[in-house]
C-alpha positions in Angstrom: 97.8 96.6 70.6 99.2 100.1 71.7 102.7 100.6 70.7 104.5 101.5 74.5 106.0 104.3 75.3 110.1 104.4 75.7 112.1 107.1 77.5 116.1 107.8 76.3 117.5 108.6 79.9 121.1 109.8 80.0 123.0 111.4 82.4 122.3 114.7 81.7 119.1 114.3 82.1 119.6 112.3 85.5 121.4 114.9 86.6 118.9 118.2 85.7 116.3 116.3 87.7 118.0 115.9 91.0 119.6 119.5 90.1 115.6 120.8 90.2 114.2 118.3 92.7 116.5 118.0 94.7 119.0 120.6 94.9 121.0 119.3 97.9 122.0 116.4 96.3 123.1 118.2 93.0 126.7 118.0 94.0 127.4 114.2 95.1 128.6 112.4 92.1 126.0 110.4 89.7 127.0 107.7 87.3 125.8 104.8 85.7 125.1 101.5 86.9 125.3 98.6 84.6 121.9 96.4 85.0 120.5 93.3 82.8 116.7 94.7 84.0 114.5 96.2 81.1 112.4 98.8 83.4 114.2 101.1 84.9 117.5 102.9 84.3 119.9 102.7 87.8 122.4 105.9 88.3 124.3 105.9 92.1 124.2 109.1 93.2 127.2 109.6 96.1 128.0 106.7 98.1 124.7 106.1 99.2 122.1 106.3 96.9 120.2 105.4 93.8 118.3 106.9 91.3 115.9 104.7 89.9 113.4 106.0 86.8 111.3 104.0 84.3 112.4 103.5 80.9 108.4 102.4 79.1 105.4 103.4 79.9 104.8 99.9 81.5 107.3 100.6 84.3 105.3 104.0 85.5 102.8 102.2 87.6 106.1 100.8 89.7 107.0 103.9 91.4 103.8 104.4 93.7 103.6 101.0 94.7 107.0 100.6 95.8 106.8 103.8 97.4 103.6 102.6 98.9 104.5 99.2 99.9 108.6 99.1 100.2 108.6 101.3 103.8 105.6 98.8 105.1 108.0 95.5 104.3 110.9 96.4 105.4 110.9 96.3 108.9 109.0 92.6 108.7 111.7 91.2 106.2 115.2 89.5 107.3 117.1 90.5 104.7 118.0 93.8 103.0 115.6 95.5 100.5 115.4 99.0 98.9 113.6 101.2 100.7 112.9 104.8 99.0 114.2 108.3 100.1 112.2 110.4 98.1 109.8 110.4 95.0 111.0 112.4 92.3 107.6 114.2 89.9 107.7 114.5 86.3 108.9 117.7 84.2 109.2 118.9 81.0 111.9 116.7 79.8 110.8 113.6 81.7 107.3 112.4 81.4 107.0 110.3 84.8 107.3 110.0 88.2 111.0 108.6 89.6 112.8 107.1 92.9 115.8 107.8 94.8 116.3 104.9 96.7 119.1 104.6 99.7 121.7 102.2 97.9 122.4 98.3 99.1 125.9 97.5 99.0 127.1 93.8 97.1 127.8 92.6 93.7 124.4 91.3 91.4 124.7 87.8 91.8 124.7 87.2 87.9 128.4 88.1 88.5 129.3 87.5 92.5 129.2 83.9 93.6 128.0 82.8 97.0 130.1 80.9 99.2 127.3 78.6 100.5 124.4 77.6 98.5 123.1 76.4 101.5 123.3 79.8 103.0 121.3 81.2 100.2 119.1 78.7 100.1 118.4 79.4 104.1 118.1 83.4 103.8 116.2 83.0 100.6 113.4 80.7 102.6 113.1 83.2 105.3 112.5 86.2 103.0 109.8 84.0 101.0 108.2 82.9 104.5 108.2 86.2 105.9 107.1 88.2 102.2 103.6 85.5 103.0 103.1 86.3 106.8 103.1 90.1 106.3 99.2 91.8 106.1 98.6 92.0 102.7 94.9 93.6 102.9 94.7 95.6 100.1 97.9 94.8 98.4 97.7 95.0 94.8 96.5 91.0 92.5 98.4 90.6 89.6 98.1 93.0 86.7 99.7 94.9 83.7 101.6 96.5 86.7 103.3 93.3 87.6 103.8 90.9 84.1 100.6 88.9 86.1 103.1 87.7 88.4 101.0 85.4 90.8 98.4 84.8 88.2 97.3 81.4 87.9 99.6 79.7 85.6 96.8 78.9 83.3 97.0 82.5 82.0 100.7 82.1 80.9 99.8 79.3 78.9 99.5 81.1 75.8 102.8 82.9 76.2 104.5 79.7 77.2 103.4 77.4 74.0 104.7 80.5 71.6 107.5 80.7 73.1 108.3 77.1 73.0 107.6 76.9 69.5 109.7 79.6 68.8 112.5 78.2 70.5 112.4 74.7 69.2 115.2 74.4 67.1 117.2 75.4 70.6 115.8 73.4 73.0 113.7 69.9 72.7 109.8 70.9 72.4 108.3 67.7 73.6 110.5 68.1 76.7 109.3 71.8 77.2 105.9 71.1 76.9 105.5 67.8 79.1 107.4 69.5 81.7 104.8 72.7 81.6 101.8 70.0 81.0 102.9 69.0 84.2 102.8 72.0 86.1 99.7 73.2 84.2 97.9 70.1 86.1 98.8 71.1 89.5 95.7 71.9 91.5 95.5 75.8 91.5 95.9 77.9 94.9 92.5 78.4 96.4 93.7 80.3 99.5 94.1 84.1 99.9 96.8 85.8 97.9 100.0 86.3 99.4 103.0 88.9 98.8 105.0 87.9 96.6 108.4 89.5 94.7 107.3 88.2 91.6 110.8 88.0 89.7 113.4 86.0 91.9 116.3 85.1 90.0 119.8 85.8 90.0 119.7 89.7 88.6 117.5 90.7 91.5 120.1 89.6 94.6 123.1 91.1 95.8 126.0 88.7 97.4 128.6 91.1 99.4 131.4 89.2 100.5 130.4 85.0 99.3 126.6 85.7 101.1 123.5 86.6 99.8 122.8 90.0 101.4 119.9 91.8 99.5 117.1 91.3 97.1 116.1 94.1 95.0 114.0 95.4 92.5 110.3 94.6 93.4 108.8 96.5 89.9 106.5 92.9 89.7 105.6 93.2 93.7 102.3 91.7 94.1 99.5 89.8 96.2 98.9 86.2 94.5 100.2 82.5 94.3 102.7 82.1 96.9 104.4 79.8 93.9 105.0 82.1 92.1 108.5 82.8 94.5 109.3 79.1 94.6 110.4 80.4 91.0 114.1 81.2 92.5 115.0 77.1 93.6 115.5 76.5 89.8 116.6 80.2 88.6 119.3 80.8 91.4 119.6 77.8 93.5 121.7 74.6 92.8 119.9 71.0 92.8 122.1 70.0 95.5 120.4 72.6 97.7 117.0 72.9 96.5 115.3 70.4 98.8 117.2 72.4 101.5 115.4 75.6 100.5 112.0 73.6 100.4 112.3 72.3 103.5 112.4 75.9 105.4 109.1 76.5 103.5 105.5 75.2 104.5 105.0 74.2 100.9 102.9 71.4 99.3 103.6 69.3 96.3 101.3 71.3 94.0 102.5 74.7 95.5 106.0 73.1 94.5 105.1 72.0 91.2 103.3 75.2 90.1 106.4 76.7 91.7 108.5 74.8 89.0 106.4 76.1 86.0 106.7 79.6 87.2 110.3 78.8 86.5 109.8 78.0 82.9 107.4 79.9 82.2 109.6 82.6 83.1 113.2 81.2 81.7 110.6 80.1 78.1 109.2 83.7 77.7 112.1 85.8 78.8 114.1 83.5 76.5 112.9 84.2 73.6 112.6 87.7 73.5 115.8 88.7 75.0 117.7 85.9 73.3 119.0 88.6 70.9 118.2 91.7 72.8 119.5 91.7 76.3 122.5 88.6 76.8 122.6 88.9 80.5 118.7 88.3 80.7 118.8 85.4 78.6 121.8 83.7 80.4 119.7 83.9 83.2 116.5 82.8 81.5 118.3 79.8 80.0 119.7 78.8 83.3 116.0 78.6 84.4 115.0 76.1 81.7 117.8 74.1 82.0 117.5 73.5 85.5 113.5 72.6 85.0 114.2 70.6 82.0 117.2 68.6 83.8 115.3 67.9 86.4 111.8 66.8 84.8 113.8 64.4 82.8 115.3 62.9 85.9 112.4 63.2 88.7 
């Protein structure tokens, strides 16, 4: 296996590519912004934008489909999403392509609460059923670009039993692995693929004043299992809502099920990697299995 490719950005750096590129932004101010995501590196540049550039090599691929694809949702989806400005090219001190995106205003919701779950729950149903009614002819399947985000969950199986095994002196195994048996036996989706975010959970929504107001970062946009969004019931929403969010949805028990092992196979394999490398992506990661484990020992 390849070793990938990883960038140092500062904001030097930042800051001699918009100087080059784009020389009438060079003056607005450009600083940090603190994210739990492993892809990219986030600067705000003036009140409102964002710089957005890839950290790895795996990231790369990113940039032209969200500059593809972004404009095209927009306008069909209910709630806020980036939508980029302008496509930054690569020079000699910065391998790859980049994205200034116009800035969304709101706290991540790994640190802002909402005031209504149910309210979440409700805006969060309309984005998934309108993300499934837009076109998506030649929208890209799952791939290396996307962490196979929509794959059947099959594929993940692999990734799921390592993990678990790695992780068994922190959470019971038998548990973990019953509750992904069960998913594993939901009937796979036979219909066309449908667009999907691919990585709901709580560091990818903004909440500005108590309501969810955004969802960002769409680096695992793809076409696939429409299950693969359900993912954000157990990652972000409350038990006490879920069925609320389900109801909105024209969903099926296996899409449902297959829904809750995208969950842990997410929170299992996120886990434990991150567990000592990145806290705020294992908080939420843990959250996820919790939630699945909780509720497969009580269904």
């Amino acid at each position: 296996m390849s070793q990938s490719k990883e960038i140092a950005i500062d904001l030097k750096l930042v800051q001699q590519l918009i100087s080059s590129q784009f020389p009438e932004w060079a003056e607005l101010r450009l600083w940090p912004v603190d994210s739990a995501g492993t892809d990219n590196a986030i600067y705000r540049l003036g009140d409102d934008m964002a710089v957005r550039l890839p950290r790895a090599d795996w990231a790369i691929g990113q940039v032209e489909k969200e500059q593809r694809w972004l404009p095209k949702l927009a306008p069909m989806i209910p709630i806020s999403i980036p939508v980029p400005l302008a496509k930054g090219v690569p020079s000699e001190d910065y391998p790859w392509y980049w994205s200034v995106y116009r800035w969304l205003d709101g706290e991540n919701a790994t640190v802002g609460q909402v005031d209504s779950y149910n309210q979440a729950a409700t805006v969060l149903a309309h984005f998934v059923n309108a993300m499934q009614t837009v076109d998506s002819t030649d929208g890209p399947g799952p791939g290396t670009h996307n962490s196979g985000r929509g794959e059947p969950l099959a594929m993940r199986d692999g990734a799921v039993r390592d993990a678990i095994a790695s992780l068994n002196r922190i959470i019971d195994p038998a548990v973990a692995e019953a509750a992904w048996d069960s998913a594993l036996q939901a009937p796979v989706w036979q219909g066309q693929g449908v667009w999907i975010h691919g990585d709901l959970h709580p560091g990818n929504l903004l909440i500005e004043q108590g309501r969810l107001s955004a969802v960002i970062d769409f680096g695992t946009l793809g076409v696939g299992d429409p299950a693969c969004d359900l993912m954000v019931a157990w990652t972000f929403l409350t038990a006490e809502c879920r069925e609320e969010f389900r109801s909105l949805l024209t969903v099926d028990e296996a899409t449902w099920s297959r829904g809750r092992g995208w969950a842990l196979s997410f929170g299992l394999i996120a886990y434990a990697y991150y567990i000592d490398k990145n806290p705020g992506l294992a908080a939420i990661s843990r959250r996820a299995i919790d939630e699945v484990l909780i509720e497969h020992v009580t269904r």
